[in-house]
Every structure is written in C-alpha cells, then in structure tokens.
PDB file of N, CA, C and O in Angstrom:
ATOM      1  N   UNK A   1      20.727-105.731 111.874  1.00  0.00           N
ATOM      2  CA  UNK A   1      20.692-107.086 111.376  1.00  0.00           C
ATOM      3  C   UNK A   1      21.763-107.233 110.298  1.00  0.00           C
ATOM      4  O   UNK A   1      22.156-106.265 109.646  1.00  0.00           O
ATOM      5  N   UNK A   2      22.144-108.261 110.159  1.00  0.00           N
ATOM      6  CA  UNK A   2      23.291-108.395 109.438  1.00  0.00           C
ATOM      7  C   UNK A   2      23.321-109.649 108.631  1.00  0.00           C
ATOM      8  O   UNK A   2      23.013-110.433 109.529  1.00  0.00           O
ATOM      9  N   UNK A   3      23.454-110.300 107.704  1.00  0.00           N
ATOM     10  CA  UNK A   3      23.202-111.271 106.529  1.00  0.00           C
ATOM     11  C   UNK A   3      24.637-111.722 105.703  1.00  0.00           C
ATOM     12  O   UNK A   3      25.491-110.862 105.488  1.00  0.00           O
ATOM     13  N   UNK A   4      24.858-113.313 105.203  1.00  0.00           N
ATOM     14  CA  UNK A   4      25.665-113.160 104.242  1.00  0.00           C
ATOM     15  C   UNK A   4      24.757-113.605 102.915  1.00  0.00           C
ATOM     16  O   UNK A   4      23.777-114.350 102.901  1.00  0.00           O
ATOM     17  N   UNK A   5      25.428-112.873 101.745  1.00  0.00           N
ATOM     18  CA  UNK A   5      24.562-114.006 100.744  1.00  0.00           C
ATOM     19  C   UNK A   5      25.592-115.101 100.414  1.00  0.00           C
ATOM     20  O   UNK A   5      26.554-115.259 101.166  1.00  0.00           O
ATOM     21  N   UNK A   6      25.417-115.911  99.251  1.00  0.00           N
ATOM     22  CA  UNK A   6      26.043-116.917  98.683  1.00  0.00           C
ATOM     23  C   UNK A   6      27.296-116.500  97.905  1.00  0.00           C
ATOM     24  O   UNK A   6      27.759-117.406  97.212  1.00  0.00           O
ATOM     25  N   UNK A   7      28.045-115.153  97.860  1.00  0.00           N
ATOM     26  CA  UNK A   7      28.774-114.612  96.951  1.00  0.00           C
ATOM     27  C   UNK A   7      29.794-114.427  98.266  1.00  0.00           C
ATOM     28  O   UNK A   7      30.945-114.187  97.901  1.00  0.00           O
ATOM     29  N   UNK A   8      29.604-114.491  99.836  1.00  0.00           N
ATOM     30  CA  UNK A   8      30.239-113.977 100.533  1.00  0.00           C
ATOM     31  C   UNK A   8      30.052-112.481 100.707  1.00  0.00           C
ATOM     32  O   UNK A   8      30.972-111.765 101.106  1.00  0.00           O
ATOM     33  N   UNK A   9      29.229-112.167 100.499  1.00  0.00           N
ATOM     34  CA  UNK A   9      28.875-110.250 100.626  1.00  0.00           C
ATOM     35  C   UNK A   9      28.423-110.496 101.880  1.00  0.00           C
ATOM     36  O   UNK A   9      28.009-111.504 102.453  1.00  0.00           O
ATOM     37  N   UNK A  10      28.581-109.422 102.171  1.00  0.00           N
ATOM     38  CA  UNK A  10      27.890-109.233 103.581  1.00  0.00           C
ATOM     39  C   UNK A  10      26.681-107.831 103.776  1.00  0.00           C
ATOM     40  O   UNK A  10      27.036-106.690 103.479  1.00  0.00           O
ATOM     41  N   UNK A  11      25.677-108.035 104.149  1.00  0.00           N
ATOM     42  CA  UNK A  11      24.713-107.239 103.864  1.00  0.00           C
ATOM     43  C   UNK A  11      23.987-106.801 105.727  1.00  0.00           C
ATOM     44  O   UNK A  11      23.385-107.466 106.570  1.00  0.00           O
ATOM     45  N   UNK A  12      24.479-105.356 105.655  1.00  0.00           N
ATOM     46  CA  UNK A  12      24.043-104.894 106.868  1.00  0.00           C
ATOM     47  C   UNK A  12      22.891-103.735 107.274  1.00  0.00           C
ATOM     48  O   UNK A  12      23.230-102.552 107.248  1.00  0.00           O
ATOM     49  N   UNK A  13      21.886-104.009 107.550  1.00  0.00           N
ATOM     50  CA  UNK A  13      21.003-103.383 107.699  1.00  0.00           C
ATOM     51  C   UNK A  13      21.365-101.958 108.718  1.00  0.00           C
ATOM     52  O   UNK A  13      21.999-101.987 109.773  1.00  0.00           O
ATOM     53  N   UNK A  14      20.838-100.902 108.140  1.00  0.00           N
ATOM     54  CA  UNK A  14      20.351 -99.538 109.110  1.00  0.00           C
ATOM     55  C   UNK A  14      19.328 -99.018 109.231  1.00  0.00           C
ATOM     56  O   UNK A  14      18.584 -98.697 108.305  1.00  0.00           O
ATOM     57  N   UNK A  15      19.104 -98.830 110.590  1.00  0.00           N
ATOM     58  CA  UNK A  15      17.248 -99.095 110.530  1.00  0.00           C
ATOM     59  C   UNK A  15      16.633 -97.787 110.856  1.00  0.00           C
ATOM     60  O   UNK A  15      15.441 -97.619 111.114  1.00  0.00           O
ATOM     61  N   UNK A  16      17.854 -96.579 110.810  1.00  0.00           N
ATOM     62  CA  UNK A  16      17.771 -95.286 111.274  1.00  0.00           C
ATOM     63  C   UNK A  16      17.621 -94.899 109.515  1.00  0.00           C
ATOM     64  O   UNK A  16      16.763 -94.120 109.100  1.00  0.00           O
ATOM     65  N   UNK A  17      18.306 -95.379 108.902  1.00  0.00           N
ATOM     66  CA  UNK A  17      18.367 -94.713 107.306  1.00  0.00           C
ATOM     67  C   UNK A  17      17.048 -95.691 106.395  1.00  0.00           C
ATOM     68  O   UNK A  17      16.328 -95.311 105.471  1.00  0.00           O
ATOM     69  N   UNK A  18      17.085 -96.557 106.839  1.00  0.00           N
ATOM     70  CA  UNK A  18      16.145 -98.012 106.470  1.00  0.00           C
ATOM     71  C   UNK A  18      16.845 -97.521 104.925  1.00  0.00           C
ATOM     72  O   UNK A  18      16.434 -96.841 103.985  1.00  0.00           O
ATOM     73  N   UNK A  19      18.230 -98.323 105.253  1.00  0.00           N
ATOM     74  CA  UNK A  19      19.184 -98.985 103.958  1.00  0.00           C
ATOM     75  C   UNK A  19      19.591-100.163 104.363  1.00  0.00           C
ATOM     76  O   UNK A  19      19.389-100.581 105.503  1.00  0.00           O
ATOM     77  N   UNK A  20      20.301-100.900 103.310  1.00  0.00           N
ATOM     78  CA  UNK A  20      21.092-102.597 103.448  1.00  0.00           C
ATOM     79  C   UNK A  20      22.127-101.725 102.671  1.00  0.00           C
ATOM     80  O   UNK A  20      21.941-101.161 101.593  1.00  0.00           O
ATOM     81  N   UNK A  21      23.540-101.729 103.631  1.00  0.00           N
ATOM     82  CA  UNK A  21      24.829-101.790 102.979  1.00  0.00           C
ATOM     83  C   UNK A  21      25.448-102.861 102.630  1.00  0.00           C
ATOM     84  O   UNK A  21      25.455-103.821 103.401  1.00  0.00           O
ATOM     85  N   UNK A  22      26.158-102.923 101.273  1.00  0.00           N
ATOM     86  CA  UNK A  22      26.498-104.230 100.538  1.00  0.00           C
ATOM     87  C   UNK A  22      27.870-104.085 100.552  1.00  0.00           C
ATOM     88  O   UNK A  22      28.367-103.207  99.847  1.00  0.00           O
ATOM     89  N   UNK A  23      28.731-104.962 101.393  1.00  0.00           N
ATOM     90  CA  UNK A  23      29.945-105.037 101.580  1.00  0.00           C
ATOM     91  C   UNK A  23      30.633-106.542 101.151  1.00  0.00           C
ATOM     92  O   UNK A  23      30.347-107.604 101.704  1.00  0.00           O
ATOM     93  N   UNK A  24      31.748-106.353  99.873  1.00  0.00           N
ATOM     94  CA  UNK A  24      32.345-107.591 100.178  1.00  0.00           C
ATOM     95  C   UNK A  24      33.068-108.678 101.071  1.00  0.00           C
ATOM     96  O   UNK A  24      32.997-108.996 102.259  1.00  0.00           O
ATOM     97  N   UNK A  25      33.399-108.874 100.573  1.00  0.00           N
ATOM     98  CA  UNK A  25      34.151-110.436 101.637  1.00  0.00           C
ATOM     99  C   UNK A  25      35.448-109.614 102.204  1.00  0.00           C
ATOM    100  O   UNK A  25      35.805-109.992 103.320  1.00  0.00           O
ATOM    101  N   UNK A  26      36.134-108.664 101.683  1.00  0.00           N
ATOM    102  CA  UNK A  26      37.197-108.139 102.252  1.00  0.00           C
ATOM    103  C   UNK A  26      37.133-107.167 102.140  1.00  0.00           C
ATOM    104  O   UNK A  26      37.970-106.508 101.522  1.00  0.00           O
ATOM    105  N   UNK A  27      36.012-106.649 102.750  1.00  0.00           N
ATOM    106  CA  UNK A  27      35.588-105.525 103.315  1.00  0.00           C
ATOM    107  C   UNK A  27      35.682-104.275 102.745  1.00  0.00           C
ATOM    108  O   UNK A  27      35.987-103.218 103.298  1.00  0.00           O
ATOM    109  N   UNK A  28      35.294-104.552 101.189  1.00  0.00           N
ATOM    110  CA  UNK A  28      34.986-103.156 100.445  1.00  0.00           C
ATOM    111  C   UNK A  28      33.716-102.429  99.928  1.00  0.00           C
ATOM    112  O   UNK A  28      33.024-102.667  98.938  1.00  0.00           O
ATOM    113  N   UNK A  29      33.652-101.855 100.502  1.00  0.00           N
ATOM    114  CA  UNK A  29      31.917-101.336 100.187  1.00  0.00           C
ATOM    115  C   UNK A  29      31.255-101.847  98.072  1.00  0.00           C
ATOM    116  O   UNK A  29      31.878-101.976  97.019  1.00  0.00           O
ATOM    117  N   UNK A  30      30.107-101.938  98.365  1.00  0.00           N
ATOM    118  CA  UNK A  30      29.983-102.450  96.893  1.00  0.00           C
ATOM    119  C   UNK A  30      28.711-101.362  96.573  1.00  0.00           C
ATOM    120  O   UNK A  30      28.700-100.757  95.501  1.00  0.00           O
ATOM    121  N   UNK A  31      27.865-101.203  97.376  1.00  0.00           N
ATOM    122  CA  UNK A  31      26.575-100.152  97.571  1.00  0.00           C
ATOM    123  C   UNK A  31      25.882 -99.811  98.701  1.00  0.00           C
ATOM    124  O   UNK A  31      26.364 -99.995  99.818  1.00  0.00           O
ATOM    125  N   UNK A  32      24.716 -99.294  98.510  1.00  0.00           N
ATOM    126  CA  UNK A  32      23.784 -99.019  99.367  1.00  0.00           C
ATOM    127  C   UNK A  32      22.266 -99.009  98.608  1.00  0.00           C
ATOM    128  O   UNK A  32      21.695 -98.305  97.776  1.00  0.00           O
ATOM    129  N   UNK A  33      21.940-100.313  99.466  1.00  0.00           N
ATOM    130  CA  UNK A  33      20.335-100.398  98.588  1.00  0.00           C
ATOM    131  C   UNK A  33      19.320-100.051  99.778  1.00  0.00           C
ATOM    132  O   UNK A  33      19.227-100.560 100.895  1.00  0.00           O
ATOM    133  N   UNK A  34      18.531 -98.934  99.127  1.00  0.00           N
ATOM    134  CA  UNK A  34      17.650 -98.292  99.787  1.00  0.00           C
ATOM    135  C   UNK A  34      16.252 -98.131  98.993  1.00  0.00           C
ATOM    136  O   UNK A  34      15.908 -97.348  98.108  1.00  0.00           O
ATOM    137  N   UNK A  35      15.647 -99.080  99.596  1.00  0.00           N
ATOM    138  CA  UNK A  35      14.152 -99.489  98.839  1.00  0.00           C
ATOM    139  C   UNK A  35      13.233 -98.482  99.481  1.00  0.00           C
ATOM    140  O   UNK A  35      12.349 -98.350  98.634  1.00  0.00           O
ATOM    141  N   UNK A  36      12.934 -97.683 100.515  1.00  0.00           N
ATOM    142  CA  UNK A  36      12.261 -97.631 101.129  1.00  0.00           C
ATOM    143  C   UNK A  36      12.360 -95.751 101.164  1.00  0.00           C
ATOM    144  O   UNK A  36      13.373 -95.193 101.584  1.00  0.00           O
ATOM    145  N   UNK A  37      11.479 -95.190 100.794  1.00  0.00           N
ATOM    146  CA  UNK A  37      11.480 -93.894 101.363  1.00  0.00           C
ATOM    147  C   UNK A  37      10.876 -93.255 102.322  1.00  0.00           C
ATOM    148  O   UNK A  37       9.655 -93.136 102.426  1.00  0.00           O
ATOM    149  N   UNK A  38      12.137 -92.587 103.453  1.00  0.00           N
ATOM    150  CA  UNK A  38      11.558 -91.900 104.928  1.00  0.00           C
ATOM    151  C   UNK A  38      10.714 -91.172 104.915  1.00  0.00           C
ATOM    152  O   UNK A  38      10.466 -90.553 103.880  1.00  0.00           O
ATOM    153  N   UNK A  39       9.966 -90.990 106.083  1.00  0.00           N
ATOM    154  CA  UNK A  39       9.398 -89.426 106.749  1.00  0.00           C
ATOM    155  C   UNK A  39       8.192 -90.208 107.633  1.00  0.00           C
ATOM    156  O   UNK A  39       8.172 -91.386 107.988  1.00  0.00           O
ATOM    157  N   UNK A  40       7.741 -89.729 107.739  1.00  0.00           N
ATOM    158  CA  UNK A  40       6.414 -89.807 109.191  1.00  0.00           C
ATOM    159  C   UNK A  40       5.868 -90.596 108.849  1.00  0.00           C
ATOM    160  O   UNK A  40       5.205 -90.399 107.831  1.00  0.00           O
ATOM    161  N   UNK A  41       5.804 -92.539 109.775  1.00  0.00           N
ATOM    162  CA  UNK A  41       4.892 -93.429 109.738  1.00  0.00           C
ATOM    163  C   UNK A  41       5.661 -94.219 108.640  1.00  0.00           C
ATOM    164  O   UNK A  41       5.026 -95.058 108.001  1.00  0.00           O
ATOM    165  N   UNK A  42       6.705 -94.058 108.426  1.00  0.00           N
ATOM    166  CA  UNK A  42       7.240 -94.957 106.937  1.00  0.00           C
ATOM    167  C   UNK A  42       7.871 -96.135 108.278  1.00  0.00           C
ATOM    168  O   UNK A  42       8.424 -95.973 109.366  1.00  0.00           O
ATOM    169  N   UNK A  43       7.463 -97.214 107.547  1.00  0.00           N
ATOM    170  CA  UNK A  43       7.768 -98.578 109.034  1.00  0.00           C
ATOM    171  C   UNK A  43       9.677 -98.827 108.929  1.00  0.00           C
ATOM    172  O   UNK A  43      10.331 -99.213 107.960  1.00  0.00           O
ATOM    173  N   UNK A  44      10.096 -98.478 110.158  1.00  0.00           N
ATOM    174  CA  UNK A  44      11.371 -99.043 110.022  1.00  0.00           C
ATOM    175  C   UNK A  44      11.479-100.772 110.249  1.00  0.00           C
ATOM    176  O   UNK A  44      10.893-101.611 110.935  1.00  0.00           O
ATOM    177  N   UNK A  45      12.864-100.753 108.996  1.00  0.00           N
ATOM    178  CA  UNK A  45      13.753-102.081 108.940  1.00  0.00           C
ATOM    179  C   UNK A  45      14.205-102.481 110.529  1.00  0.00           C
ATOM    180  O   UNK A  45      14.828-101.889 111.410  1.00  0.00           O
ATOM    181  N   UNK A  46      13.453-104.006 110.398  1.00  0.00           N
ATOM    182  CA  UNK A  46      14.158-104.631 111.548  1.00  0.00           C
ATOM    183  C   UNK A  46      15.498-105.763 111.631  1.00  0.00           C
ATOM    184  O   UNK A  46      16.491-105.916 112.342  1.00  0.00           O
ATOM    185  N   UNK A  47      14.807-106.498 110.336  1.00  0.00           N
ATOM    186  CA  UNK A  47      15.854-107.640 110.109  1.00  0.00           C
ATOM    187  C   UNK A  47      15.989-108.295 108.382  1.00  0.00           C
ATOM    188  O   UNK A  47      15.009-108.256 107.637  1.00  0.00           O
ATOM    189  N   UNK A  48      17.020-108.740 108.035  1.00  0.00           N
ATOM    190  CA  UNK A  48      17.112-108.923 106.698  1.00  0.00           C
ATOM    191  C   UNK A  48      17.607-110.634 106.837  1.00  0.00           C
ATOM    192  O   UNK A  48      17.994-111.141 107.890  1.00  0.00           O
ATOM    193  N   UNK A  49      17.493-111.310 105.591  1.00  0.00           N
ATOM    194  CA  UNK A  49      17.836-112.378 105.550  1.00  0.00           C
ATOM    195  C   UNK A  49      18.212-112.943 104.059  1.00  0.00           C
ATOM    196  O   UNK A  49      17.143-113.237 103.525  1.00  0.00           O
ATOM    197  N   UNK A  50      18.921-113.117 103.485  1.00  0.00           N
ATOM    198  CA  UNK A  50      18.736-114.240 102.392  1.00  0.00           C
ATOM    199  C   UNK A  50      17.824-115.288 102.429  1.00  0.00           C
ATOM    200  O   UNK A  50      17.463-115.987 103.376  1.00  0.00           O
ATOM    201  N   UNK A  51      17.517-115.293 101.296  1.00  0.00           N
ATOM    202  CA  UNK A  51      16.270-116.912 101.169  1.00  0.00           C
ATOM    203  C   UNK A  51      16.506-117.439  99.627  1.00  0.00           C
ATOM    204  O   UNK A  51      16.282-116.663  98.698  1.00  0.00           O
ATOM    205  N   UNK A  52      16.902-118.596  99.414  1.00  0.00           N
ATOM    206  CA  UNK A  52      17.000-119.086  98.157  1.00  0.00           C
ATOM    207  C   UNK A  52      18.326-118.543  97.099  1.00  0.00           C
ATOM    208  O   UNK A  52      18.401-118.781  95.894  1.00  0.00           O
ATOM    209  N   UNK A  53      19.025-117.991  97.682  1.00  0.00           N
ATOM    210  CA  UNK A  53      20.022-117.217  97.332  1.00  0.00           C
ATOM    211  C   UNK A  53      20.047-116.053  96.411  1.00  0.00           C
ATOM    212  O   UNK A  53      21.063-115.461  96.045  1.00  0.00           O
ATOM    213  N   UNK A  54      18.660-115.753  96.031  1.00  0.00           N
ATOM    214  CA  UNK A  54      18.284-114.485  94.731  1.00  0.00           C
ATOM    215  C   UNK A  54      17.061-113.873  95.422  1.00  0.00           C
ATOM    216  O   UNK A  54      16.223-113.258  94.762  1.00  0.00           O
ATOM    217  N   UNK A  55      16.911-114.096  97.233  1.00  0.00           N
ATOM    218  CA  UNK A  55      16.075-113.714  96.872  1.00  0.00           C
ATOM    219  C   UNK A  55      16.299-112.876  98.893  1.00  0.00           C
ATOM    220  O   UNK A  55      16.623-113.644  99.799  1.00  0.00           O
ATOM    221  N   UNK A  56      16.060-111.363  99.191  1.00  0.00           N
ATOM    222  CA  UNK A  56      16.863-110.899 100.129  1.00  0.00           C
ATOM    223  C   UNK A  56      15.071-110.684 100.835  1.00  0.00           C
ATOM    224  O   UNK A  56      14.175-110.277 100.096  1.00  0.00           O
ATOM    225  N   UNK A  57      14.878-110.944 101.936  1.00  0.00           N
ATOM    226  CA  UNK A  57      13.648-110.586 102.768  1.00  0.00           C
ATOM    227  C   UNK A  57      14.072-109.760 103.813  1.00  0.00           C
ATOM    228  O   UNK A  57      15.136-109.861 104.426  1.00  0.00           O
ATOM    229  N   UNK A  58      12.950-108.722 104.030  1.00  0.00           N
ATOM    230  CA  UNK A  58      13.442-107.291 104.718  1.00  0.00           C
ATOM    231  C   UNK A  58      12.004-107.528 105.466  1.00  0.00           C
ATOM    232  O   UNK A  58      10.840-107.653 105.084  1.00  0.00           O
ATOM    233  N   UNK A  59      12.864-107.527 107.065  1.00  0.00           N
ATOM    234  CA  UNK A  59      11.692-107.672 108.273  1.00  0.00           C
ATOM    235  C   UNK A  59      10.978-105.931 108.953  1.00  0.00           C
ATOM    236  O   UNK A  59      11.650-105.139 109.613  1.00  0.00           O
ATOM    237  N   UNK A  60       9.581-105.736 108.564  1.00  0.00           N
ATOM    238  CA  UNK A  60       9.584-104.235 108.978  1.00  0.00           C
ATOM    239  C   UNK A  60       9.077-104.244 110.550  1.00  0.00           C
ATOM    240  O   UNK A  60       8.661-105.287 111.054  1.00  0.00           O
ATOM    241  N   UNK A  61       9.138-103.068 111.251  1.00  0.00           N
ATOM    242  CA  UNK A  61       8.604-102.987 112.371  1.00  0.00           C
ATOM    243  C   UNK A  61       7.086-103.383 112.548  1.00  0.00           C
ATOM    244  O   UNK A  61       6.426-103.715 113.533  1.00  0.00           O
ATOM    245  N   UNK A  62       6.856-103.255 111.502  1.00  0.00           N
ATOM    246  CA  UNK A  62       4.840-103.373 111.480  1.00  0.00           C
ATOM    247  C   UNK A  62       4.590-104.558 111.445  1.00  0.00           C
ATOM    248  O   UNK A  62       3.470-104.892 111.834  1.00  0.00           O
ATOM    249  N   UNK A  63       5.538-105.611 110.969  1.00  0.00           N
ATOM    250  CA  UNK A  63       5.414-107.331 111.256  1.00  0.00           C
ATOM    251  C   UNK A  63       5.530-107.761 109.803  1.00  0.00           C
ATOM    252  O   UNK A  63       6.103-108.822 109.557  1.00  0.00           O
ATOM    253  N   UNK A  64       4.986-106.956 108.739  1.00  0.00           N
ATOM    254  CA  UNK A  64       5.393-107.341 107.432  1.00  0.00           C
ATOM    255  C   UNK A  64       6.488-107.745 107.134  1.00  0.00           C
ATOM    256  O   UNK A  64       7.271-107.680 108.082  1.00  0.00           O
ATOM    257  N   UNK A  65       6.890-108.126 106.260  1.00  0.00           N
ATOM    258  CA  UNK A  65       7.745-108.655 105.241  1.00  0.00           C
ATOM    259  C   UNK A  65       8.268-109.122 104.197  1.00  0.00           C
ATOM    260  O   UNK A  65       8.172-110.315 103.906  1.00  0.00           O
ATOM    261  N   UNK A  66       9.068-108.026 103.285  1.00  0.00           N
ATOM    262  CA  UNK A  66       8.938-107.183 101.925  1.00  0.00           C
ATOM    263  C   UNK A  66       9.932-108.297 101.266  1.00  0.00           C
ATOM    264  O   UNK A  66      10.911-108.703 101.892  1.00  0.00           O
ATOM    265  N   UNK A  67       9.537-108.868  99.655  1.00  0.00           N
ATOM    266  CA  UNK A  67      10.781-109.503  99.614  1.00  0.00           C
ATOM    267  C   UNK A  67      11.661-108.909  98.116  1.00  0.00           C
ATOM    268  O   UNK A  67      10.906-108.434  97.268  1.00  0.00           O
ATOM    269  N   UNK A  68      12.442-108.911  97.933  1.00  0.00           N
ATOM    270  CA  UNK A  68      13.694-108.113  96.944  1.00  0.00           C
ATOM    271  C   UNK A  68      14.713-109.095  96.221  1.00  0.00           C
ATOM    272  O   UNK A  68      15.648-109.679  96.768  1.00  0.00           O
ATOM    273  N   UNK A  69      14.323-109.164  94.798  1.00  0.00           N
ATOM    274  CA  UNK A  69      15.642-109.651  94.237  1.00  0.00           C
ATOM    275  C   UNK A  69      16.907-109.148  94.996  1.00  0.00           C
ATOM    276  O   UNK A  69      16.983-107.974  95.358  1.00  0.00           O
ATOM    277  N   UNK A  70      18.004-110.150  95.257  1.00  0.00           N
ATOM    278  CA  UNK A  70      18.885-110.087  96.231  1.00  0.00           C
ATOM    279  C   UNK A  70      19.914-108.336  95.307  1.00  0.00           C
ATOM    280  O   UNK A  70      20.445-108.135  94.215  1.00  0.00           O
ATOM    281  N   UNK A  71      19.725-107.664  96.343  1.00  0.00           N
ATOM    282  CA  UNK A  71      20.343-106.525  95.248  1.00  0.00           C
ATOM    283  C   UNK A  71      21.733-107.274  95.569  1.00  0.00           C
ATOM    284  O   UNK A  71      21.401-108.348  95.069  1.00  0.00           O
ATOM    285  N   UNK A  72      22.716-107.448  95.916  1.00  0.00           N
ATOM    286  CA  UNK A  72      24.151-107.682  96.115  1.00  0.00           C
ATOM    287  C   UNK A  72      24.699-108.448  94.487  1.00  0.00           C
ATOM    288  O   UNK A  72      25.792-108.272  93.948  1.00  0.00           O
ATOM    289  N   UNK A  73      23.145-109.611  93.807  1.00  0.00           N
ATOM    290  CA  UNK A  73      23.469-110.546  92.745  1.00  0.00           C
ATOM    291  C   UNK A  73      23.461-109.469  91.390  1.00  0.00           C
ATOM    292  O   UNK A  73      24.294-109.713  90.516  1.00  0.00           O
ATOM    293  N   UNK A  74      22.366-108.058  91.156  1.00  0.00           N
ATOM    294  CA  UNK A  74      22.470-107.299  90.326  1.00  0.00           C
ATOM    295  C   UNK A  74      21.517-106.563  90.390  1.00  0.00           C
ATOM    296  O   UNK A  74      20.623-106.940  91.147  1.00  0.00           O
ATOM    297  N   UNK A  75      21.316-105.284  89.668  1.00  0.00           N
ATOM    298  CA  UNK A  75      20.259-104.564  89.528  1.00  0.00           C
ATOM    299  C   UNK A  75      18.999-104.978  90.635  1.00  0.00           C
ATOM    300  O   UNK A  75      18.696-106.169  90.561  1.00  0.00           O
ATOM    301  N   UNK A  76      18.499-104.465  91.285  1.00  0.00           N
ATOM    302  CA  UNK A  76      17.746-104.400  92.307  1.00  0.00           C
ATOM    303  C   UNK A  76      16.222-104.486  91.945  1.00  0.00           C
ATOM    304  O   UNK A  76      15.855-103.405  91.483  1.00  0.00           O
ATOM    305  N   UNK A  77      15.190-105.433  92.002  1.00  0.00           N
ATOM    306  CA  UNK A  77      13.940-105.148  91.386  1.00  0.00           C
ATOM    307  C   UNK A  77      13.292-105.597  92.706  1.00  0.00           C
ATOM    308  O   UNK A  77      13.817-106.351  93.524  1.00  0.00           O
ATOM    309  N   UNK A  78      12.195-105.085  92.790  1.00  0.00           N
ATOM    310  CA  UNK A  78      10.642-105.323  93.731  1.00  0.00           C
ATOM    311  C   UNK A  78       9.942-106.437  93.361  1.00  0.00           C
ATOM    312  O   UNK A  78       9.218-106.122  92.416  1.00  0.00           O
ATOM    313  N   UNK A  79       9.805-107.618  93.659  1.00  0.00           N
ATOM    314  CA  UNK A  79       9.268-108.661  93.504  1.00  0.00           C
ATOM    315  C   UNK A  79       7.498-108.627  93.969  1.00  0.00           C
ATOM    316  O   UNK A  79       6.812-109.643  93.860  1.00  0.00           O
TER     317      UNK A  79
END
C-alpha cells in the first residue's frame, strides 16, 4: 500500500517487515517507521492511509485499524 501525505512524502507500506517507509517528493529516503513488533501471530500490515493530514491509519490483516500521529509530520506517537 502506498500513501501521500500533505508535505508530498510518500509513505510505503511493507507488510513482510510490517514498516511504512518515508520517502520524499524526490525520492530521498527520510525513515522507517516501524510501530509494530514481529514474531508468531503479530497481525500483518495491509493498507495505510492519511486522514486529516496528522493523522496516518494502518489497515491490519485481522480487520483492525491502528491510528498514528502521521510519523512523516514529526516524532511518531500512538494515539
């Protein structure tokens, strides 16, 4: 899944690492936000989205859906 926010970042989900890579507008890596820690039964990332522009929603396999100060805007917190 793949997302822009309002800054022009581009935010691409991996659902093998269950990370969001944060890439700018001309294509320079900025991070890797990884909320989620692996191993047996941990639900993989399906889809990501911006909502409200501060605010990044992460779709899991289990049907939930986790929502995250937009990490791309700053410091990353759990809402």
């Amino acid at each position: 899944s793949v997302c822009v926010d309002c800054d022009n970042n581009i935010l691409s989900l991996d659902s093998n690492s269950r990370s969001i890579h944060i890439i700018n507008q001309n294509g320079n890596f900025l991070k890797i936000f990884s909320p989620f820690i692996g191993g047996p039964g941990t639900p993989k990332l399906k889809a990501i989205c911006v909502y409200k522009e501060d605010k990044l929603l992460v779709g899991q396999d289990t049907g939930k859906i986790r929502v995250f100060k937009n990490p791309s805007l700053s410091d990353v917190t759990k809402l």
